[in-house]
C-alpha positions in Angstrom: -11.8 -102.6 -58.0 -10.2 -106.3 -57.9 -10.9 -109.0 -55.7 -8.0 -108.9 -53.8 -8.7 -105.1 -52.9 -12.1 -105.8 -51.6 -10.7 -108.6 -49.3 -8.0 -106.8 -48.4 -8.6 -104.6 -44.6 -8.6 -100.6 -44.9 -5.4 -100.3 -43.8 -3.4 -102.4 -45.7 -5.2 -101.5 -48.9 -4.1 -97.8 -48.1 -0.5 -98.8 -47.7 -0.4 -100.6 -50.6 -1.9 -97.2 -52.3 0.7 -95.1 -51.4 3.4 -97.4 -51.8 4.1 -96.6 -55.1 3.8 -93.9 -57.2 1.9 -90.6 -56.9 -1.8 -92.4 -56.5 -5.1 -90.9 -57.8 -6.5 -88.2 -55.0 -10.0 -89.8 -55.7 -8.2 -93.1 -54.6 -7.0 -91.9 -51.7 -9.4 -90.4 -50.0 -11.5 -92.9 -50.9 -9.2 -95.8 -49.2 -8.7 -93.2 -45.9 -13.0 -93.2 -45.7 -13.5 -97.2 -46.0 -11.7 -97.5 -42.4 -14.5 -96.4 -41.0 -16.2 -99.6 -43.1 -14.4 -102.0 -42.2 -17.3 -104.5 -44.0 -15.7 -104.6 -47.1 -19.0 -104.6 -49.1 -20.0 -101.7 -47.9 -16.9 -99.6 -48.7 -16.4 -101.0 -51.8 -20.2 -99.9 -52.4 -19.8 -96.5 -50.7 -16.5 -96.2 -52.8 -18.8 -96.7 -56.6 -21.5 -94.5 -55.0 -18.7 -91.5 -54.6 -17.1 -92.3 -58.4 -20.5 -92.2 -59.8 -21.4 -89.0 -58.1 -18.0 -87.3 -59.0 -18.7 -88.3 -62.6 -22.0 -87.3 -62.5 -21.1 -83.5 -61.0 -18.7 -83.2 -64.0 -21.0 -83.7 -66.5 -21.3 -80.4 -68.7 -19.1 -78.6 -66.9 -16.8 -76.6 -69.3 -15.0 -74.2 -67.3 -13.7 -72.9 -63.8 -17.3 -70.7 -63.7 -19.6 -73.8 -64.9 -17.7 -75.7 -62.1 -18.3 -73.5 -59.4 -21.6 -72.9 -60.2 -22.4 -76.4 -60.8 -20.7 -77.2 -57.1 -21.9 -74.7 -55.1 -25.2 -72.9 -56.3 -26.9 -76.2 -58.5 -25.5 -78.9 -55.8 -25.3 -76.7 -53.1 -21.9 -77.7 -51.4 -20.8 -76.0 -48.3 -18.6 -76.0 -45.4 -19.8 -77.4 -42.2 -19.6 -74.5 -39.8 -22.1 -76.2 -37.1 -20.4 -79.4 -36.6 -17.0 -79.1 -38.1 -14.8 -82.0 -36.4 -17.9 -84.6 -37.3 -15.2 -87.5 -38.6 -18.3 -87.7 -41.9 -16.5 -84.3 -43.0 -12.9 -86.1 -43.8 -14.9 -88.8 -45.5 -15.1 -88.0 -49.4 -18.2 -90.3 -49.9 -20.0 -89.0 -47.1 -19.2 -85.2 -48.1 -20.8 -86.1 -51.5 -23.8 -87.2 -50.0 -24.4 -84.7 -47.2 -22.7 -82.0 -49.3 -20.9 -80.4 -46.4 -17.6 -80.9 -45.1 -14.3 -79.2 -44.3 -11.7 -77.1 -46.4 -10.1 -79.7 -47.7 -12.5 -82.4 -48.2 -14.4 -79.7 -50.4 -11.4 -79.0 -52.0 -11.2 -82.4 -53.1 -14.4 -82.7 -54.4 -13.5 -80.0 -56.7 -10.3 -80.6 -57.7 -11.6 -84.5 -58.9 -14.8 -83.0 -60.6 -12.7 -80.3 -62.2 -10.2 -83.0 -63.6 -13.0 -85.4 -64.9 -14.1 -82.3 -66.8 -10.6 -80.9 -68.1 -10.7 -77.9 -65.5 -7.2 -78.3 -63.3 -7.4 -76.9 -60.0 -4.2 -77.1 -57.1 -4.3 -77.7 -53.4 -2.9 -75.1 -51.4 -1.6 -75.9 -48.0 -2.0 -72.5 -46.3 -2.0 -73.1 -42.5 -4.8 -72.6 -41.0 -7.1 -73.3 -44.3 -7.1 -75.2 -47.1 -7.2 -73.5 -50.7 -7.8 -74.1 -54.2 -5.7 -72.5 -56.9 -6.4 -72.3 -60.8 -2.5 -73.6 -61.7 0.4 -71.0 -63.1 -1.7 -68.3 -61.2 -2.4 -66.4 -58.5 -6.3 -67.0 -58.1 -7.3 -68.8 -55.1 -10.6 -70.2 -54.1 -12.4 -71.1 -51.3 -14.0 -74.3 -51.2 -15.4 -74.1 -47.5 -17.2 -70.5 -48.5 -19.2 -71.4 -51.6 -16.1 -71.3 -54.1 -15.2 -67.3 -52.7 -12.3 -65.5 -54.8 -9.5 -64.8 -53.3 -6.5 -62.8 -54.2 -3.2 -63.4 -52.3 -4.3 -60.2 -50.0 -7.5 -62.1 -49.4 -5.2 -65.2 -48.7 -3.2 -63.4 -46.0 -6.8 -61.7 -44.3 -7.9 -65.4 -44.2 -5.1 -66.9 -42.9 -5.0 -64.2 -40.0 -8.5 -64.7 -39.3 -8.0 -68.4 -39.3 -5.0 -69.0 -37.0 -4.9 -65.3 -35.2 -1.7 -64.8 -36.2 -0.8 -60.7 -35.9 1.2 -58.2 -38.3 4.3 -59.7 -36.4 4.1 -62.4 -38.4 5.3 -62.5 -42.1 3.1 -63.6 -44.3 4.5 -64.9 -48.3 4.1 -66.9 -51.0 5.8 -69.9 -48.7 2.2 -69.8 -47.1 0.6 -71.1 -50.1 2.5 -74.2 -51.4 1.1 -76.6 -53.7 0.2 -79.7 -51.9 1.2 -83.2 -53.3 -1.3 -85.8 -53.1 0.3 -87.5 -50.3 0.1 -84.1 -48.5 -3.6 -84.1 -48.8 -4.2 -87.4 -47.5 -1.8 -86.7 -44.5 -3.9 -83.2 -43.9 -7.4 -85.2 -44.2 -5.6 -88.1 -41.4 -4.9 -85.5 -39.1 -8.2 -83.8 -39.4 -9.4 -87.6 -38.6 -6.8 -87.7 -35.7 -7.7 -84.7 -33.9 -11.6 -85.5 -34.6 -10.9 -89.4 -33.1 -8.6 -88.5 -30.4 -11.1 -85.4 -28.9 -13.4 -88.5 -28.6 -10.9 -90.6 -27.3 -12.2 -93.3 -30.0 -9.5 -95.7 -29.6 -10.3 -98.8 -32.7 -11.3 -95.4 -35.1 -8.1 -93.6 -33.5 -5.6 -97.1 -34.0 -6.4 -97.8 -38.2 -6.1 -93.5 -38.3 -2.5 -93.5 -36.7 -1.9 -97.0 -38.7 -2.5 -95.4 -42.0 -1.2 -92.0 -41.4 2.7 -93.8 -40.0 2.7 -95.0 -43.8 3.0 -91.8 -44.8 6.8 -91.2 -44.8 6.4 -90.8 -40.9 9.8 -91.1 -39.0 10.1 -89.3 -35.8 8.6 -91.5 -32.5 5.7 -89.2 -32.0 3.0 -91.2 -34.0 4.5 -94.8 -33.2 3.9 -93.3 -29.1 0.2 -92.7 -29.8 -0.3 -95.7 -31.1 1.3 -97.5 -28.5 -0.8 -95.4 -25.9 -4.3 -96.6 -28.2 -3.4 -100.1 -28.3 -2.4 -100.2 -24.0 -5.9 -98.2 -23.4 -7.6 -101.4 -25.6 -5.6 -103.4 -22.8 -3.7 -104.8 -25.9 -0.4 -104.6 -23.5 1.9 -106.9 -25.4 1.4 -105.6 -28.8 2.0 -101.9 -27.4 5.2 -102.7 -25.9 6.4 -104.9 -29.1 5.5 -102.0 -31.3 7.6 -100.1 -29.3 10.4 -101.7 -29.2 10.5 -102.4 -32.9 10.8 -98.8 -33.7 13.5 -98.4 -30.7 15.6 -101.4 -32.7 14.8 -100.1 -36.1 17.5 -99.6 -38.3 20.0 -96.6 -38.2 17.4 -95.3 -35.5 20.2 -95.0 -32.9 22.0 -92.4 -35.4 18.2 -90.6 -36.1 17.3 -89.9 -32.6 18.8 -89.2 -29.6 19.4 -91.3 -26.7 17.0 -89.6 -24.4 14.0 -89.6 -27.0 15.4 -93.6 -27.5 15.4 -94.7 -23.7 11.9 -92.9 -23.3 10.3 -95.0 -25.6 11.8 -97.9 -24.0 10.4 -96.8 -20.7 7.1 -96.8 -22.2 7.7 -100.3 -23.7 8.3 -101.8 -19.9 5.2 -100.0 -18.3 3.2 -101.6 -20.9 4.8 -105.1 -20.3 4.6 -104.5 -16.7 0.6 -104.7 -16.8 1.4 -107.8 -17.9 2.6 -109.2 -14.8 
């Protein structure tokens, strides 16, 4: 890591990430977990903690069994089911170290230690859970249960069980994309969004929403919620300004309509108004 990265604040250093092209999943997730460091020495030392570690888990691992085995019976990963929306489980270094955390946090763990040892494994954006596949095939795995098998029947009874969803509603290969990098990190920023905002924890809720609005984000939805974060850290003026910057963005008049436009205006006034 350079100088300028260590210097530069969580959120920025993100932005810059996924800026370009396609980044490194190991990078990503490992710039989404230093904003909850903002001491830059201690990400950056968190950040060669969780490389080491995922090098170390690779080490004589030679296929998809010697991975899972390696993962989940000698290391002992597995999902969090006591405290599932702890913010630690979207936090790649801290799911290395605790070895728990969520479907997809798991999942990244093992998709980075499989690529450091020549074993390729896919996200899988099924709603409702998170998968691994082996690539070109139709063999799914379970990070959050100890690696479990699944077969695309075994998809469709977990993705049922998972979001209660009835016979009524089809179920297809559409249900188990491949996710792009950038997919994962939005996923892990929501997981991080909902955890934040069920503790109405504002400062962890504002560099969440700042991070995730870099990810190809256009509707007014997230630029709202963080204007509502900033006004409930009496930060009125920067609310409103952020606000209106979207509302005057360009070509926004043609993108949204006029009622969705003059709401957000609305909410731009009530925030200068406390002002006053």
């Amino acid at each position: 890591m350079t100088e300028p990265d260590r210097a530069a604040d969580p959120v920025s250093r993100f932005l810059r990430l996924v800026t370009g092209p396609e980044p490194g999943l190991d990078d990503g997730a490992l710039a989404i977990a230093a904003g909850a460091r903002p001491d830059p020495a201690a990400a950056a030392r968190a950040t060669q903690r969780a490389l080491m570690a995922l090098d170390e888990l690779a080490e004589g691992v030679t296929g998809l069994e010697s991975l899972l085995h390696r993962l989940f019976t000698e290391a002992g990963f597995t999902g969090n089911t006591a405290d599932y929306g702890d913010p630690r489980n979207s936090f790649l270094p801290d799911v290395l170290e605790r070895r728990t955390g969520i479907p997809i946090t798991l999942s990244v763990v093992a998709i980075e230690v499989g690529r450091r040892a020549g074993v390729p494994l896919e996200g899988v954006g099924m709603p409702g859970h998170f998968l691994l596949r082996v690539p070109g095939t139709q063999r799914y795995l379970d990070a959050f249960d100890g690696g479990r098998r699944l077969d695309p029947a075994g998809c469709e009874a977990l993705f049922r069980a998972t979001t209660g969803a009835g016979p009524d509603v089809p179920f297809g290969p559409g249900m188990l994309p491949r996710t792009s990098t950038r997919q994962i990190l939005a996923r892990i920023l929501e997981n991080l969004r909902a955890s934040y905002g069920r503790a109405k924890d504002h400062a962890a809720l504002e560099w969440v929403l700042r991070m995730r609005l870099g990810l190809r984000h256009e509707g007014p939805e997230l630029i709202r919620e963080l204007g509502a974060v900033l006004a409930a850290q009496a930060r009125w003026d920067e609310a409103a300004r952020l606000l209106e910057s979207w509302v005057d963005g360009p070509g926004r008049g043609s993108r949204s309509g006029a009622e969705v436009l003059e709401e957000v205006r609305l909410e731009a006034r009530r925030h200068r108004a406390h002002l006053n």
